[in-house]
VEXZADO-555362 format. One line per field, with one value per residue: x, y, z of N, C-alpha, C in turn. Coordinates in nm, 2 decimals, always signed. Layout:
<sites>
nu: c(X:...)
nv: c(Y:...)
nw: c(Z:...)
cau: c(X:...)
cav: c(Y:...)
caw: c(Z:...)
cu: c(X:...)
cv: c(Y:...)
cw: c(Z:...)
</sites>
This chain:
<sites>
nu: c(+1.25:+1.28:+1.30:+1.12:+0.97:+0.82:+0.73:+0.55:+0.38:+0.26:+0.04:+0.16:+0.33:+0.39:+0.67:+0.90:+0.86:+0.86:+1.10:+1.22:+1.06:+1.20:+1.46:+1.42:+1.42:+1.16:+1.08:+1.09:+1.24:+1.17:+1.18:+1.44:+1.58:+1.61:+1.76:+1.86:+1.83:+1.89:+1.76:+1.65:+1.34:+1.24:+0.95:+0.79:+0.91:+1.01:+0.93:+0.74:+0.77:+0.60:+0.64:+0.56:+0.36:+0.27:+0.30:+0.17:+0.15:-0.08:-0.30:-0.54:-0.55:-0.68:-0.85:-0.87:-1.11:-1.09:-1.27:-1.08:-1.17:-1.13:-0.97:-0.84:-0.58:-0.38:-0.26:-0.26:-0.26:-0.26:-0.09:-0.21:-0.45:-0.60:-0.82:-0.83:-0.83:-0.91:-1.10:-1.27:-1.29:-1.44:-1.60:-1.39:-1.24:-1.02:-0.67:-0.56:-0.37:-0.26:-0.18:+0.05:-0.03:-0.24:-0.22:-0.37:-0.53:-0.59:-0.82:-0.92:-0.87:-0.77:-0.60:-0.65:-0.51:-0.41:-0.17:+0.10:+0.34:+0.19:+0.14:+0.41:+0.51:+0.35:+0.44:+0.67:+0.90:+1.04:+0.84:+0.70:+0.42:+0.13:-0.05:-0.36:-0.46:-0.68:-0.67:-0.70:-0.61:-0.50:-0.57:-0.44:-0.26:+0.01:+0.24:+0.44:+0.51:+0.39:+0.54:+0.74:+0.67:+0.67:+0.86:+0.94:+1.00:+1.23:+1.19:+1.33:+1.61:+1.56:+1.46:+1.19:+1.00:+0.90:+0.61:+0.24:+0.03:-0.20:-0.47:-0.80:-0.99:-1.04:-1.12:-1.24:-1.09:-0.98:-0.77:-0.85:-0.74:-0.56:-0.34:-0.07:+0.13:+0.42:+0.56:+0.51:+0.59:+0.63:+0.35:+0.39:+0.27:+0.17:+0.40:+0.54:+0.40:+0.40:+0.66:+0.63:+0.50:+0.22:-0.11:-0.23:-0.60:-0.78:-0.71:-0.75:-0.70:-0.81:-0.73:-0.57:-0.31:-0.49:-0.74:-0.94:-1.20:-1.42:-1.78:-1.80:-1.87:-1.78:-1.59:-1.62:-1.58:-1.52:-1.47:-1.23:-1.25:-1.18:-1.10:-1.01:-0.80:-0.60:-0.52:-0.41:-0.18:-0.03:+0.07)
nv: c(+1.49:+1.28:+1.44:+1.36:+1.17:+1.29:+1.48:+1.26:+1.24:+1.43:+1.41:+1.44:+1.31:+0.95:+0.77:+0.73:+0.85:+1.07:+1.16:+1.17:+1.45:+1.59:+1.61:+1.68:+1.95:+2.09:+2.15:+2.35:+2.46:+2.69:+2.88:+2.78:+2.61:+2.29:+2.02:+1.80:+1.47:+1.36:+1.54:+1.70:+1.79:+2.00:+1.98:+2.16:+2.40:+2.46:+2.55:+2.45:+2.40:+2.30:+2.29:+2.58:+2.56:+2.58:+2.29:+2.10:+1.81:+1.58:+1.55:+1.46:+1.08:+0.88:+0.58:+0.38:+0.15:+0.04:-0.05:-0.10:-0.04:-0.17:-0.03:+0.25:+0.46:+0.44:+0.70:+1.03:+1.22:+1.20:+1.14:+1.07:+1.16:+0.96:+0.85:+0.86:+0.66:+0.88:+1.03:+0.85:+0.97:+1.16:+1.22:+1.23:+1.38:+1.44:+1.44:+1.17:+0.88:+0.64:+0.28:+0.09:-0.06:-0.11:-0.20:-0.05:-0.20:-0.39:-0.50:-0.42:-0.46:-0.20:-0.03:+0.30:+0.61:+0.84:+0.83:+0.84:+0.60:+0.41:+0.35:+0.36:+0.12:-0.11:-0.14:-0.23:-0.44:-0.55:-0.62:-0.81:-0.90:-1.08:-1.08:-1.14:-1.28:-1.31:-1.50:-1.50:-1.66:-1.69:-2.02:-2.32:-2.46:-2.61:-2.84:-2.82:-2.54:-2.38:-2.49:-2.30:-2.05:-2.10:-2.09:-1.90:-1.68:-1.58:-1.27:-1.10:-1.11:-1.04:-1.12:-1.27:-1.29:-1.57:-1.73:-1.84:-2.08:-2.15:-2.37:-2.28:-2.32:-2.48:-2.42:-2.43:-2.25:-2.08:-2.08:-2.05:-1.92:-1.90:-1.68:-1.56:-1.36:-1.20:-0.96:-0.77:-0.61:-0.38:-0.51:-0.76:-1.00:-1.04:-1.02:-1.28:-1.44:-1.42:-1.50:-1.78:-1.75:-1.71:-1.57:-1.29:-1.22:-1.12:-1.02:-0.94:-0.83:-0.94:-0.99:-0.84:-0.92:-1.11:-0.93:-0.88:-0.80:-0.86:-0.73:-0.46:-0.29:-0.23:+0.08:+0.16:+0.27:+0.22:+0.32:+0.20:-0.02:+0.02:-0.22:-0.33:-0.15:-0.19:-0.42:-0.42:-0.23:-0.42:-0.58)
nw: c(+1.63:+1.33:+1.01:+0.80:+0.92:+1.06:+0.88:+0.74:+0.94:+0.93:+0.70:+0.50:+0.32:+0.21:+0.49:+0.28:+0.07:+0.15:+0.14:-0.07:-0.16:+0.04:-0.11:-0.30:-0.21:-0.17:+0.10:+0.41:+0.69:+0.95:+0.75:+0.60:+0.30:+0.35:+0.32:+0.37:+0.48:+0.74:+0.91:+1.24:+1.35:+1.62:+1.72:+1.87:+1.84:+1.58:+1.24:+0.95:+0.61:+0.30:-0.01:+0.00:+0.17:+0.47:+0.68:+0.98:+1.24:+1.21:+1.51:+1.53:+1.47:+1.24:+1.10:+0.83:+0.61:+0.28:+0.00:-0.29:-0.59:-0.91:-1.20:-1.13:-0.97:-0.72:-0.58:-0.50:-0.74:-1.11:-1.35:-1.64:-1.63:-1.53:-1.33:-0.93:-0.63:-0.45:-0.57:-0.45:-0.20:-0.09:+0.15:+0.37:+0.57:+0.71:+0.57:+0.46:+0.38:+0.18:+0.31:+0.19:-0.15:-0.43:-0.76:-1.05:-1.24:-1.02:-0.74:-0.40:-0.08:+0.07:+0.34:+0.48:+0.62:+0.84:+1.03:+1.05:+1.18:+1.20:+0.90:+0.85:+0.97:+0.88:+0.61:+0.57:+0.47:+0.74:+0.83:+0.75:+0.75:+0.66:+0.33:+0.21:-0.12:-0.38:-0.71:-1.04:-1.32:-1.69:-1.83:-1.74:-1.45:-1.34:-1.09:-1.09:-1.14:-0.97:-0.76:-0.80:-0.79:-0.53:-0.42:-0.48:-0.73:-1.00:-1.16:-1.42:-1.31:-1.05:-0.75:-0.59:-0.27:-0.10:-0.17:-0.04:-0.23:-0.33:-0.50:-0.57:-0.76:-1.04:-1.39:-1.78:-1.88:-1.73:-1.38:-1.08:-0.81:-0.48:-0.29:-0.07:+0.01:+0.18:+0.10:-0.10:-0.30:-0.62:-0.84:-0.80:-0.75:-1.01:-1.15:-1.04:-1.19:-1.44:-1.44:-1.47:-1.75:-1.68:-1.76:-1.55:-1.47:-1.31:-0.98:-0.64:-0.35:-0.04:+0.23:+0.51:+0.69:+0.98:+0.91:+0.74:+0.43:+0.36:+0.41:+0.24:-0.05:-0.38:-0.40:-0.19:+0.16:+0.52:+0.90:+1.06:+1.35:+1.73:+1.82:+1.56:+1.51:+1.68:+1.69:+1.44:+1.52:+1.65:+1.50)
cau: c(+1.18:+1.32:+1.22:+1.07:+0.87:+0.74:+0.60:+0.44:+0.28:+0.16:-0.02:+0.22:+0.34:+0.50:+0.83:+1.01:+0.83:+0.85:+1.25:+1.22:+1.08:+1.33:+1.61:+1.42:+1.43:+1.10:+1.10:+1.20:+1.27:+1.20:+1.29:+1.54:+1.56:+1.62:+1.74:+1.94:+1.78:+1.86:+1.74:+1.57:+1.29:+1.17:+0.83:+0.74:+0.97:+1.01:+0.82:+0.80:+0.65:+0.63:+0.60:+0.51:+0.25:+0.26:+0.24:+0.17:+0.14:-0.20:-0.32:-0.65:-0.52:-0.78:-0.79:-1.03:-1.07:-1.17:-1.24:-1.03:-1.23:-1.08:-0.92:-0.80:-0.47:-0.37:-0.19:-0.30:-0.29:-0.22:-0.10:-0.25:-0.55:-0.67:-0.89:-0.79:-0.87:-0.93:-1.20:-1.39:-1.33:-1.44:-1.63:-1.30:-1.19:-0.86:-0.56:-0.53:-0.26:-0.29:-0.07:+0.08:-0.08:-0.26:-0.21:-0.47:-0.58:-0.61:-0.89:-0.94:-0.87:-0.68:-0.61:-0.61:-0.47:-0.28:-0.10:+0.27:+0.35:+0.15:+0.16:+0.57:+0.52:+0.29:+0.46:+0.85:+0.93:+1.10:+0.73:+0.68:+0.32:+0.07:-0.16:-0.41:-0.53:-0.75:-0.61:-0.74:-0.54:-0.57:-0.54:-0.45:-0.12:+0.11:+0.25:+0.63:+0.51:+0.37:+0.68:+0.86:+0.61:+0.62:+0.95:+1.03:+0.99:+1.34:+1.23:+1.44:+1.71:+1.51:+1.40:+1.06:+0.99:+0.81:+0.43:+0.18:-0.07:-0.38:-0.58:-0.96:-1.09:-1.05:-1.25:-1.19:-1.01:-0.92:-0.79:-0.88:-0.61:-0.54:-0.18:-0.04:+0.31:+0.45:+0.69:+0.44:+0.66:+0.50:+0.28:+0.50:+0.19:+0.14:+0.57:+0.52:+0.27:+0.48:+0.78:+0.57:+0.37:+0.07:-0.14:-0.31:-0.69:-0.84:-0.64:-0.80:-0.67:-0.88:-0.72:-0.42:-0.32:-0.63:-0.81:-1.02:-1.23:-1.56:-1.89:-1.76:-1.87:-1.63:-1.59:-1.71:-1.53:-1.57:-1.37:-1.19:-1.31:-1.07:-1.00:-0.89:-0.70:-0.53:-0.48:-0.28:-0.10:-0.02:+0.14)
cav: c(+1.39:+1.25:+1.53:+1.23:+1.14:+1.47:+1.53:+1.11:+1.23:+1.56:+1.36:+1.50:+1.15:+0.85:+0.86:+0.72:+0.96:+1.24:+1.14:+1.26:+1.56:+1.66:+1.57:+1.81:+2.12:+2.13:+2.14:+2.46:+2.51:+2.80:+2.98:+2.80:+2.52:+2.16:+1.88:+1.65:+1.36:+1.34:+1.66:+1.70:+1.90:+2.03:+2.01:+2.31:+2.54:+2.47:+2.58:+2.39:+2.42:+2.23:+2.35:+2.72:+2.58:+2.54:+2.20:+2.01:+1.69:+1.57:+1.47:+1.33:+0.98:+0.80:+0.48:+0.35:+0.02:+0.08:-0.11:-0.03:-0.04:-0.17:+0.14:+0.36:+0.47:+0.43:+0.80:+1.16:+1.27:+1.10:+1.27:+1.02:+1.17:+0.84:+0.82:+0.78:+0.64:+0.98:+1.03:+0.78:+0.93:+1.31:+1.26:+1.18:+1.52:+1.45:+1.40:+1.03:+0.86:+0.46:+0.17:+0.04:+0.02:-0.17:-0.09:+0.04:-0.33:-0.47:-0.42:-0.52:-0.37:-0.07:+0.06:+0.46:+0.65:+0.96:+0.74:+0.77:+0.51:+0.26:+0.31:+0.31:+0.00:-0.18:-0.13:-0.17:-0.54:-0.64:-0.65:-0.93:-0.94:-1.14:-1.05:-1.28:-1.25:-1.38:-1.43:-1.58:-1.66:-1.79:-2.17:-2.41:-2.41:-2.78:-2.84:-2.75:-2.41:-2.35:-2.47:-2.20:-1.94:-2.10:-2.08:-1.78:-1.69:-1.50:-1.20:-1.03:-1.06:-0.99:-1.24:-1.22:-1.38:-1.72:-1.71:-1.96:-2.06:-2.26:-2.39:-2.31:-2.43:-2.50:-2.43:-2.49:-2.16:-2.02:-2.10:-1.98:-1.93:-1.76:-1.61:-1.50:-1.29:-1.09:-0.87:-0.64:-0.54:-0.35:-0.58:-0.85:-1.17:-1.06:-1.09:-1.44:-1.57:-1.40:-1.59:-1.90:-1.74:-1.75:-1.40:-1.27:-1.18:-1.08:-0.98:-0.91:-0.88:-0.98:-0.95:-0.82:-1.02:-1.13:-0.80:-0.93:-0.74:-0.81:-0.72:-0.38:-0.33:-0.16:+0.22:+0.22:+0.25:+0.29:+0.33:+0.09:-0.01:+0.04:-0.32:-0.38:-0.06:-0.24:-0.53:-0.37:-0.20:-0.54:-0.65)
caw: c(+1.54:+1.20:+0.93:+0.73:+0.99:+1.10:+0.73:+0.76:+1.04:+0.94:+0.59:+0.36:+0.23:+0.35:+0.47:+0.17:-0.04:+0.22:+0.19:-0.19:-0.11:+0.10:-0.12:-0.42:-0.22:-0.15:+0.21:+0.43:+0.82:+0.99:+0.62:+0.52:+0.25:+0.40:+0.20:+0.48:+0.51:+0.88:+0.97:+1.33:+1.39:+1.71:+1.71:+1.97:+1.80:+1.40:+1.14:+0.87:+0.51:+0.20:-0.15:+0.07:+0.23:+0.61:+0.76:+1.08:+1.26:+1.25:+1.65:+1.54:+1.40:+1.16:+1.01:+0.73:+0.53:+0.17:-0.10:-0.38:-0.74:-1.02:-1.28:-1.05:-0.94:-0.55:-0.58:-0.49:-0.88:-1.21:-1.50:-1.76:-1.58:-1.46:-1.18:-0.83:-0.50:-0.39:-0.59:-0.40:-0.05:-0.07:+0.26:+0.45:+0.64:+0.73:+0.49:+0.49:+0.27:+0.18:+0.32:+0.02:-0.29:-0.54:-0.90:-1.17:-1.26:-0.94:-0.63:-0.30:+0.08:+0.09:+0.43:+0.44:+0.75:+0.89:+1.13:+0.97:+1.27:+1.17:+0.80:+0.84:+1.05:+0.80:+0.51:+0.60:+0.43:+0.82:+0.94:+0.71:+0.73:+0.52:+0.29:+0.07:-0.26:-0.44:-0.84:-1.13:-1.45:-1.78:-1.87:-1.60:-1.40:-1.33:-0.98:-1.09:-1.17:-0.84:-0.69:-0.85:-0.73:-0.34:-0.35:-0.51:-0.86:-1.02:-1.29:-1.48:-1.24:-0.91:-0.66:-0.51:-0.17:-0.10:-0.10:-0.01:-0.32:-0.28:-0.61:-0.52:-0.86:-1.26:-1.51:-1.91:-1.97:-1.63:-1.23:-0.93:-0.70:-0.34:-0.23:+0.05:+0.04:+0.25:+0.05:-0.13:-0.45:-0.73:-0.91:-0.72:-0.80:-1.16:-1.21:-1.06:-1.24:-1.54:-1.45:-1.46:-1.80:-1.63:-1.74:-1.43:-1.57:-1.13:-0.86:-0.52:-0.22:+0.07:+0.36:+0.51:+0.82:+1.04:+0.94:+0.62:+0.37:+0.45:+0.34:+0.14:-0.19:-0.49:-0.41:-0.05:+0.31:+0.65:+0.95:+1.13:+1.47:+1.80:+1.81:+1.45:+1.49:+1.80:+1.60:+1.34:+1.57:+1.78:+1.38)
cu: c(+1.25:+1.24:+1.14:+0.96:+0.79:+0.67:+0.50:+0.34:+0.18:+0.05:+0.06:+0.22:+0.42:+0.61:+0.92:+0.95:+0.84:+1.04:+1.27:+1.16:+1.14:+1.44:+1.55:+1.45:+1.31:+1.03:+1.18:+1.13:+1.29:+1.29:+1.36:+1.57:+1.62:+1.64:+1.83:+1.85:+1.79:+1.84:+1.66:+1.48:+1.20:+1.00:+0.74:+0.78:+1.00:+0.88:+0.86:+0.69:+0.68:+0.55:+0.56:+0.42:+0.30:+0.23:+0.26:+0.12:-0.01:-0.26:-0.45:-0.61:-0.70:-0.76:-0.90:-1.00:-1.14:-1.15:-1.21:-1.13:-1.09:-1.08:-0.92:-0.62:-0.43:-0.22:-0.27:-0.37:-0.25:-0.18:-0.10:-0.41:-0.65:-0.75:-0.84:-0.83:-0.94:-1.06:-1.33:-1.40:-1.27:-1.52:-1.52:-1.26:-1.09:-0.83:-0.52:-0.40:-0.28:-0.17:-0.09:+0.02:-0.14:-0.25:-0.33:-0.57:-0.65:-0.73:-0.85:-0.93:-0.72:-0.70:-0.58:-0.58:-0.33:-0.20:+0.04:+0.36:+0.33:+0.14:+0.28:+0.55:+0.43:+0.35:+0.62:+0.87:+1.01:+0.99:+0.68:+0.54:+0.18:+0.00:-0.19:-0.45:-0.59:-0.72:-0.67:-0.66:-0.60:-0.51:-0.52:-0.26:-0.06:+0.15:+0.43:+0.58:+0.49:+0.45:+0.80:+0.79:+0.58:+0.75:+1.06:+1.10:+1.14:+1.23:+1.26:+1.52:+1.71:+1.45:+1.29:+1.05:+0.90:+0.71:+0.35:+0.01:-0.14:-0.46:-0.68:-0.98:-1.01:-1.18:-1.15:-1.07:-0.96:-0.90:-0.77:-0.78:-0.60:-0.45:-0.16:+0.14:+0.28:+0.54:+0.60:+0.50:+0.59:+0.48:+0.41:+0.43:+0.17:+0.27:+0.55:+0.49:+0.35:+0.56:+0.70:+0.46:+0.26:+0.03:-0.21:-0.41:-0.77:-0.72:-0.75:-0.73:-0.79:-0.85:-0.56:-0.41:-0.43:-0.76:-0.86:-1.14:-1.39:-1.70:-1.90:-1.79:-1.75:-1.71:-1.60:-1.57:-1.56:-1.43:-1.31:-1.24:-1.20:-1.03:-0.93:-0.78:-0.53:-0.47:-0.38:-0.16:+0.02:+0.05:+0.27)
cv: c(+1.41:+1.36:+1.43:+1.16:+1.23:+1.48:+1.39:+1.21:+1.36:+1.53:+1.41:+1.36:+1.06:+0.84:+0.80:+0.83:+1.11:+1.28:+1.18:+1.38:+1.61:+1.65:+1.67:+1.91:+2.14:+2.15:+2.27:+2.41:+2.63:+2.91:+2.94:+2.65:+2.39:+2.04:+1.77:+1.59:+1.33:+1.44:+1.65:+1.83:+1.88:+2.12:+2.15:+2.39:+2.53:+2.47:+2.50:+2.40:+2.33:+2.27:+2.51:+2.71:+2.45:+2.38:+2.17:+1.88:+1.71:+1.48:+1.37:+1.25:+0.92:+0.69:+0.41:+0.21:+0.10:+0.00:-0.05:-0.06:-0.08:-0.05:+0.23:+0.33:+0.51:+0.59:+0.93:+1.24:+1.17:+1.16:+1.17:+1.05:+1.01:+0.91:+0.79:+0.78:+0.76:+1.07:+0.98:+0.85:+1.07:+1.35:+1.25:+1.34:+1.54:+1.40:+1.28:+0.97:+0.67:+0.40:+0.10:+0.07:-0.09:-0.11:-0.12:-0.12:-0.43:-0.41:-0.50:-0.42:-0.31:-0.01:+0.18:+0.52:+0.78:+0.94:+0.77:+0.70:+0.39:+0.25:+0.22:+0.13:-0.15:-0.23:-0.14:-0.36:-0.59:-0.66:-0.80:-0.97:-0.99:-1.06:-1.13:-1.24:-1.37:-1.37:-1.54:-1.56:-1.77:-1.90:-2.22:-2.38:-2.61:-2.75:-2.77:-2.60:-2.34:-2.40:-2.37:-2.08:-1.99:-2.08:-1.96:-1.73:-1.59:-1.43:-1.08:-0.98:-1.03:-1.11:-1.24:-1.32:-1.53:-1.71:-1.88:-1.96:-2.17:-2.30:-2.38:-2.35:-2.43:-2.51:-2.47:-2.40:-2.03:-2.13:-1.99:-2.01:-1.86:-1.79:-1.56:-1.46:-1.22:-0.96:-0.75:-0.55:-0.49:-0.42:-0.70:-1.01:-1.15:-1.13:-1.23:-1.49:-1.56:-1.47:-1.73:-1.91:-1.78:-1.61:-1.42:-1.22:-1.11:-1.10:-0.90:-0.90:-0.85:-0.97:-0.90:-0.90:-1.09:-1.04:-0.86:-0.82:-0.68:-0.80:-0.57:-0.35:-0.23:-0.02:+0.27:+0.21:+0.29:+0.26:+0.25:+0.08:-0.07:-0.11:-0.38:-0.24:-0.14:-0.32:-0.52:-0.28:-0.30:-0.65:-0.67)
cw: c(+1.40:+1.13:+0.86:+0.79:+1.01:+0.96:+0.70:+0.85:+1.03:+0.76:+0.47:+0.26:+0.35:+0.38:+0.35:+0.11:+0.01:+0.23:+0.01:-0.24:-0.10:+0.02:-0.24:-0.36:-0.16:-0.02:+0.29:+0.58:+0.84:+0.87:+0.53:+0.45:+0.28:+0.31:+0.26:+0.49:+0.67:+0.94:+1.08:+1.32:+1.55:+1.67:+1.78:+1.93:+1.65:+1.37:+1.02:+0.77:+0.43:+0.11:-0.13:+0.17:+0.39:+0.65:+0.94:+1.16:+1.27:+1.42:+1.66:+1.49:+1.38:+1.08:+0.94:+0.64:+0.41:+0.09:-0.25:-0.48:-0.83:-1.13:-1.18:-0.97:-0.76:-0.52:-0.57:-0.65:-0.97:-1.36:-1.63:-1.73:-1.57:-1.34:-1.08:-0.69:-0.46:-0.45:-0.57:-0.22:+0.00:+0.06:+0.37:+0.49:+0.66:+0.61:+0.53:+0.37:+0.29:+0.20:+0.23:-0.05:-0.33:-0.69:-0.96:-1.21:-1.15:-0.82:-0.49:-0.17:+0.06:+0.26:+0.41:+0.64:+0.75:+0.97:+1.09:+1.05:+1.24:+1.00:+0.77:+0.86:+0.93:+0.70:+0.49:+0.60:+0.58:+0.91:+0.88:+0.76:+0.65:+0.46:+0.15:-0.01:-0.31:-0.65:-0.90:-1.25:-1.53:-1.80:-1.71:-1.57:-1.35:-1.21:-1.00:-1.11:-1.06:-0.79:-0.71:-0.81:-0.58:-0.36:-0.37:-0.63:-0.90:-1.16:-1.33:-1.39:-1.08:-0.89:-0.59:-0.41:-0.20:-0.12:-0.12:-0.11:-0.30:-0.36:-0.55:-0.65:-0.99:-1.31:-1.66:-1.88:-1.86:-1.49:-1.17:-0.83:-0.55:-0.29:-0.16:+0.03:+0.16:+0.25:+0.00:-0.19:-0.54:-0.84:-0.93:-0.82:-0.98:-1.23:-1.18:-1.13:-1.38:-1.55:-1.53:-1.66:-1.81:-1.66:-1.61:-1.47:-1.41:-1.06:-0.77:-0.42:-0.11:+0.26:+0.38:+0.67:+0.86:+0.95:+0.74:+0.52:+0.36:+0.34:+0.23:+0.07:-0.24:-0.44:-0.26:+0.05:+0.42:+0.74:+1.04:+1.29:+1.60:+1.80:+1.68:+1.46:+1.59:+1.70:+1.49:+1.40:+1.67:+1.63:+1.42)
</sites>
């Protein structure tokens, strides 16, 4: 097994981030300090630690929906000591780690999971899977502007995919909108709407494929049930 994988699957992190790790140093084999990126490890016979401390694959897999809160950071720690996710989900037993992210501004359905299978698989731009939001910005928006955000807003220099936007309402001094990408860049809908200077004032997301957000309130989660697990695994 991929070293990269092997530390996904044991909750270390996910494998990009378990692939910077490895490239600090912080990673040893049976003793001895590892920083190939294509390193195998045999599972029945390596030992393997990180930072000193022993890991291994986790065999119970868990998978949990949660709704993110607004102000909070979708990361382990935070060194502007912000608040984060993980502050809401001190009954969880296993080491879970969240597919993708929301940032600090934004809420909505956060999947969490020790899976590093189905995180990989979620979260790997050639799975190309939806997910909707719900956004509100200020003032009103014109139909050419929203043609530039269906079809793929440029900023500064970077391209962001297509997404599918939906006016649900107007008022004086905001709209109501709902998006669907499938790229999942960091703070990918706010750059749009940027390109377009639209501010973004709500962000939600709501669902991620089929698998919707529900009756949830802010802070809470529970655990997914074998057929949405199926279901995400069937992405």
């Amino acid at each position: 097994m991929r070293l990269n994988k092997y530390l996904a699957d044991c909750g270390v992190a996910s494998r990009r981030k378990a692939e910077e790790i490895i490239k600090a140093g912080r990673v040893t084999i049976n003793k001895k300090v590892v920083t190939d990126l294509a390193t195998q490890v045999e599972v029945s016979r390596d030992v393997v630690f990180v930072d000193g401390k022993k890991v291994v694959p986790n065999l119970n897999k868990v998978y949990f929906m949660f709704y993110k809160p607004k102000g909070c950071v979708t990361t382990t720690s935070d060194d502007r000591n912000r608040k984060t996710i993980y502050d809401f989900l001190g009954d969880i037993e296993q080491k879970v780690l969240p597919v993708g992210r929301l940032d600090y501004d934004s809420e909505g359905l956060l999947l969490l999971t020790n899976d590093g299978d189905l995180q990989h698989k979620l979260t790997h731009p050639s799975s190309e899977i939806p997910k909707t939001y719900i956004v509100k910005i200020e003032g009103n928006i014109v139909e050419s502007d929203l043609a530039i955000i269906r079809k793929g807003a440029v900023v500064n220099g970077e391209r962001y995919g297509s997404a599918k936007v939906t006016v649900l309402d107007k008022e004086e001094k905001t709209t109501r909108l709902e998006v669907v990408i499938t790229e999942g860049k960091n703070r990918e809908i706010r750059n749009m709407f940027a390109a377009v200077e639209k501010n973004v004032i709500f962000l939600k997301r709501v669902a991620i494929g089929d698998l919707r957000l529900g009756g949830l309130s802010r802070g809470k989660y529970r655990e997914l049930r074998s057929e949405e697990v199926e279901y995400l695994k069937s992405l």
